[in-house]
C-alpha positions as CSV (number, residue, x, y, z in Angstrom):
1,X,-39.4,-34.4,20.9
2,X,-36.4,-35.2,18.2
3,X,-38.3,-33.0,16.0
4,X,-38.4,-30.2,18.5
5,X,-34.3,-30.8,19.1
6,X,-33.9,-30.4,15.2
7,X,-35.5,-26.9,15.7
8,X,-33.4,-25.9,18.2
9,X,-30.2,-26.9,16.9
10,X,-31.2,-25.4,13.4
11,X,-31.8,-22.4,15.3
12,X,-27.8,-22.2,17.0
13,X,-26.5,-22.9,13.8
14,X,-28.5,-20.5,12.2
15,X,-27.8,-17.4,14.4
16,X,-23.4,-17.7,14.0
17,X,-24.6,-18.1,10.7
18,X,-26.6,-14.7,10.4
19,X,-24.3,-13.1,12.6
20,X,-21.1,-13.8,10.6
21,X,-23.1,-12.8,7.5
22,X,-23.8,-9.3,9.0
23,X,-20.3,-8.9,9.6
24,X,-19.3,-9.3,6.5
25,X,-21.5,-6.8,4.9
26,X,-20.5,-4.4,7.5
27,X,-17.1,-5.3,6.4
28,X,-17.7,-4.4,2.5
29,X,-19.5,-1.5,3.6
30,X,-16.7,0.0,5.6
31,X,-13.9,-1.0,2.4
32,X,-16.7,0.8,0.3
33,X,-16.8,3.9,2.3
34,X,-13.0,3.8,2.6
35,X,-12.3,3.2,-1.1
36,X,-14.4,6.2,-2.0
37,X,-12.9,8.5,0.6
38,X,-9.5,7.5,-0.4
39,X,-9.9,7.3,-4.2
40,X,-13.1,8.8,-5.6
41,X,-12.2,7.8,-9.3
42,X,-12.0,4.4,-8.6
43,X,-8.4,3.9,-8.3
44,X,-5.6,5.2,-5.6
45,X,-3.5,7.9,-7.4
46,X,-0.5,9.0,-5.8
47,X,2.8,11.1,-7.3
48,X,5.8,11.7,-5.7
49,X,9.6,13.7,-6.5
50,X,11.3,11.3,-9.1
51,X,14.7,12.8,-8.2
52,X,14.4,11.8,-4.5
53,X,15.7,8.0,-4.0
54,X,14.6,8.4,-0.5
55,X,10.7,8.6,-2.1
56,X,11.5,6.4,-5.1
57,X,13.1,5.2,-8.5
58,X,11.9,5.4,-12.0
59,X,13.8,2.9,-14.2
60,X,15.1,4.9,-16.6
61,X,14.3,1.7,-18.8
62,X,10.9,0.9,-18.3
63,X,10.0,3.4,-16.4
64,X,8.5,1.2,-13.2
65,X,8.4,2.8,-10.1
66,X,10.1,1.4,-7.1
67,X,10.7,2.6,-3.5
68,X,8.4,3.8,-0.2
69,X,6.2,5.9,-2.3
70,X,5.5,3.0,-4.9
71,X,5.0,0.2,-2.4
72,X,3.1,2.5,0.2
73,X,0.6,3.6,-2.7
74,X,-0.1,0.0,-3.8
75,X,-0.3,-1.3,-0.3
76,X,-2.9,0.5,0.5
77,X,-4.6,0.7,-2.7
78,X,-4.5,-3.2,-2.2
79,X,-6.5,-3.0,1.3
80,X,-8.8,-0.7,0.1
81,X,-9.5,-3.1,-2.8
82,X,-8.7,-0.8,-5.8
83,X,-5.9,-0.3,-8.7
84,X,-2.8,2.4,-7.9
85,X,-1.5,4.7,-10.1
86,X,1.8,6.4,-9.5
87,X,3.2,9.1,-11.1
88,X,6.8,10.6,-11.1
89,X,7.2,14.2,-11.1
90,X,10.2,16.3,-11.2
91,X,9.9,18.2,-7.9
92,X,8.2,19.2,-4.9
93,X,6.7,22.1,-6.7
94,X,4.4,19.5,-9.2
95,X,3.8,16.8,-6.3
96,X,2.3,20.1,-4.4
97,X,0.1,21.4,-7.2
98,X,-0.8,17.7,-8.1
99,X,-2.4,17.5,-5.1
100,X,-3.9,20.7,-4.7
101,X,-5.6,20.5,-8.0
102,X,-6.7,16.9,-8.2
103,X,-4.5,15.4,-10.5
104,X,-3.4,12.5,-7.6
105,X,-5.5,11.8,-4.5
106,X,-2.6,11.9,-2.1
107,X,1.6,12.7,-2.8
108,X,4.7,11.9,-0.8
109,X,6.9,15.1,0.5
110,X,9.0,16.3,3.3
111,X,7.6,18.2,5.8
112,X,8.2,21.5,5.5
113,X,6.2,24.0,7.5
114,X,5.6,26.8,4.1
115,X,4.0,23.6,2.4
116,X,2.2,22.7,5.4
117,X,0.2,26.2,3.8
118,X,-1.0,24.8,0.8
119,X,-1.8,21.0,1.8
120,X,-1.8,18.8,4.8
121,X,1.0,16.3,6.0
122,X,0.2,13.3,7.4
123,X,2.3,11.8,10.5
124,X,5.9,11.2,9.2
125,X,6.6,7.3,7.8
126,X,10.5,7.7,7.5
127,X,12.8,10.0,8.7
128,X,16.2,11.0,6.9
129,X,19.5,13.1,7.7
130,X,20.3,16.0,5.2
131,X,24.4,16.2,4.7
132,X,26.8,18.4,2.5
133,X,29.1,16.4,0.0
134,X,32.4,18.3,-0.8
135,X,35.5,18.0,-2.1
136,X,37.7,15.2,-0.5
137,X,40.6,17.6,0.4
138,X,38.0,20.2,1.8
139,X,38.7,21.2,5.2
140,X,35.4,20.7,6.3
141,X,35.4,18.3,9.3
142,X,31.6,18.6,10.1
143,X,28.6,20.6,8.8
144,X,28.9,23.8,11.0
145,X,32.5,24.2,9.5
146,X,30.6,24.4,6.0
147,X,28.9,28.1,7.2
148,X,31.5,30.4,6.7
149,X,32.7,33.6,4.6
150,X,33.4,32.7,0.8
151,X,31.9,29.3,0.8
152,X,29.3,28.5,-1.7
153,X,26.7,25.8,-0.7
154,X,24.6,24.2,-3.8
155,X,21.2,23.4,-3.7
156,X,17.7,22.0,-5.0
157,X,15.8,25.3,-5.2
158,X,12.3,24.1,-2.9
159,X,13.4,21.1,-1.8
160,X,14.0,20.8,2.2
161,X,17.3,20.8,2.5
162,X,17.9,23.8,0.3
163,X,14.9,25.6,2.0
164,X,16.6,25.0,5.2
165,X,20.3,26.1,4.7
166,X,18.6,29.3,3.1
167,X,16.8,30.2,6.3
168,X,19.8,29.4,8.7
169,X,23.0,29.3,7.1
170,X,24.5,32.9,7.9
171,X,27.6,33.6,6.8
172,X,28.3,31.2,3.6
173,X,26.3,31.8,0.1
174,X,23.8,29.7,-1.2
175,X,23.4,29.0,-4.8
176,X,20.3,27.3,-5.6
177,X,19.8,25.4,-8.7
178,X,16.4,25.1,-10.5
179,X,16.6,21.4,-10.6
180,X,18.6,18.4,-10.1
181,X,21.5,17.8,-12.2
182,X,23.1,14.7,-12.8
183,X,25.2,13.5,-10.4
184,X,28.8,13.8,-13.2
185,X,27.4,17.6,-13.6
186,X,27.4,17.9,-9.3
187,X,30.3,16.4,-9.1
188,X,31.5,18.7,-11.8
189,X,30.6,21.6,-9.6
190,X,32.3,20.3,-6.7
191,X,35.7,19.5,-8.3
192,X,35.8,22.6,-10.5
193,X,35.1,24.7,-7.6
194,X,31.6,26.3,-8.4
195,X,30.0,25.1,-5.1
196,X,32.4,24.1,-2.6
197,X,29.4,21.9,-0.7
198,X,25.9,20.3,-2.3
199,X,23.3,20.2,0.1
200,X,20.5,17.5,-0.1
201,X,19.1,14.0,1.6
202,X,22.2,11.8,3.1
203,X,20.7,9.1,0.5
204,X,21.5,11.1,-2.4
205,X,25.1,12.7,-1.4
206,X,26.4,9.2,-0.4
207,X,25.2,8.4,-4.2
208,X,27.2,11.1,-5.7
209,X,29.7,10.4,-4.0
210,X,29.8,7.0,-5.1
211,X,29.7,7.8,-8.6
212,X,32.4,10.8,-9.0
213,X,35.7,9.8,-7.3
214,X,37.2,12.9,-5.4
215,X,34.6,13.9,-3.4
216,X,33.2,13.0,0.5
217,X,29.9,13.1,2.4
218,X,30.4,14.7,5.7
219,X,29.6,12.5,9.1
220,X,26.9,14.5,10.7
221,X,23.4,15.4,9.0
222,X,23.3,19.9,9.6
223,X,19.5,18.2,9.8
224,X,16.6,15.7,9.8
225,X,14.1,15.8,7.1
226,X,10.8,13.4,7.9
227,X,8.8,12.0,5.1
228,X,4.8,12.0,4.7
229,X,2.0,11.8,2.9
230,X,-0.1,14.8,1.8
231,X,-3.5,15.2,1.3
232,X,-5.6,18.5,-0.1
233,X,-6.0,20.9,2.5
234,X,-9.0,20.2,5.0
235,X,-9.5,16.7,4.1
236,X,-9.4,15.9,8.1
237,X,-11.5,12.4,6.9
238,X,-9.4,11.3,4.4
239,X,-5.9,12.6,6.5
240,X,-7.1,10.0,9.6
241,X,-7.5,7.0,7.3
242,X,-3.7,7.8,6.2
243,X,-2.6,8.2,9.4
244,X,-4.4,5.0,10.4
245,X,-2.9,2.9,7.6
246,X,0.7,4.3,8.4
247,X,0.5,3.5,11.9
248,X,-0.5,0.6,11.0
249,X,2.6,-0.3,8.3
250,X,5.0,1.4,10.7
251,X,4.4,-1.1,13.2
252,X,4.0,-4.0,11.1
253,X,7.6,-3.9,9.9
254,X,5.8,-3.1,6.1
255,X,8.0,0.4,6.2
256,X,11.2,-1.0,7.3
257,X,11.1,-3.9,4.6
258,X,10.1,-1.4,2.0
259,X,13.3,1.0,3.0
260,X,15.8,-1.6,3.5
261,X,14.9,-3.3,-0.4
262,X,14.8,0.4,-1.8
263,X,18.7,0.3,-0.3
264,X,18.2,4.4,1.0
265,X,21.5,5.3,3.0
266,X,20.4,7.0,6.6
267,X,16.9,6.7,6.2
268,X,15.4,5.2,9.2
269,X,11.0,4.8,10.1
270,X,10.1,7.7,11.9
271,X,9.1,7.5,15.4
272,X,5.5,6.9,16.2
273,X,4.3,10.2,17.0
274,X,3.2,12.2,20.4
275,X,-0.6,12.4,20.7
């Protein structure tokens, strides 16, 4: 009889036993699965605009990278159990083609519907105002006042905010620049009258402004730029695994943490979207 009871209570240890056991390898099959959907080399590669504080920081020093982009990449490089690589590039122009040619795995960008041609946005993870800085004695009050005859707008040729002034400003002239100058050569512009208002994220006005004396940020964004991840075009598999992890950090509070230590002026975590 006792040795019959052994039997049995082998058994019920044994079956939570076995059943945990097939858990876990479905677990490590699923991360396996995952890893090489998300990063078929082995690693998570990932590049974003290293002139757009509201994506991320190089240090100019080091060169580390720092900001969303940076502690997005690595967060989910670290739950699908492989290494991240992240690479700065100088505009929207290289994060595009880095994508679309295989160089990176996935890129940060703003959504912008012409872009939406060439890869595939993921559901937004931040959301940030676009504003004009001018000169403090401007008479600019709010943004409208910025679109009229004889006023020069400066801009990041490609980037959202120039992209969008060019399609709807109407009567003012838009001047855009190739790439982003320092913020002593905007200011420059500004003060010696060459633009009369520099268009770009809130984040990186209320920087200029903080750096050359004379100048102010206007109150009201002339628009909301959302942030996202991009994958290569069709990649519907890979694109649902982003979205999942980003719901996933929006709600956790991972996105706000990762904005408020990357100190980004107006950026806020975008709304979970409308199915």
């Amino acid at each position: 009889m006792r040795g019959g009871r052994s039997g049995v209570a082998g058994g019920d240890v044994l079956r939570p036993a076995v059943a945990l056991s097939l858990v876990v390898a479905s677990l490590v099959i699923a991360l396996h699965a995952q890893s090489k959907l998300l990063a078929p080399t082995g690693m998570l590669r990932s590049s974003f605009i290293a002139t757009n504080p509201v994506q991320g920081r190089v240090d100019p020093k080091t060169g580390t990278t720092t900001g969303p982009a940076a502690d997005l990449t690595r967060e989910l490089a670290r739950r699908i159990g492989v290494p991240a690589v992240v690479t700065p590039l100088p505009d929207a122009g290289a994060v595009l083609e880095s994508v679309r040619n295989g160089t990176v795995d996935i890129g940060f960008l703003a959504v912008e519907a012409e872009r939406a041609t060439q890869v595939d946005f993921s559901d937004a993870y931040s959301s940030s105002g676009a504003a004009y800085a001018v000169r403090a004695n401007a008479p600019f009050q709010k943004s409208a006042d910025v679109d009229r005859a004889g006023v020069t707008i400066g801009a990041i040729t490609g980037q959202a905010p120039e992209v969008y002034v060019r399609e709807h400003v109407t009567n003012a002239r838009v001047r855009s620049l190739p790439a982003v100058p320092p913020n002593v050569e905007m200011g420059k512009m500004l003060l010696d009258g060459k633009v009369d208002a520099f268009a770009a994220n809130r984040t990186r006005m209320e920087e200029l402004v903080r750096d050359v004396p004379g100048l102010r940020v206007l109150p009201d964004d002339y628009m909301v730029t959302l942030q996202a991840i991009v994958v290569p075009k069709g990649k519907s598999a890979q694109l649902a695994e982003v979205n999942r992890f980003l719901a996933d950090v929006r709600k956790s509070g991972f996105v706000q943490a990762s904005l408020e230590k990357a100190k980004v002026a107006g950026v806020k975590v975008a709304l979970e979207p409308r199915r």
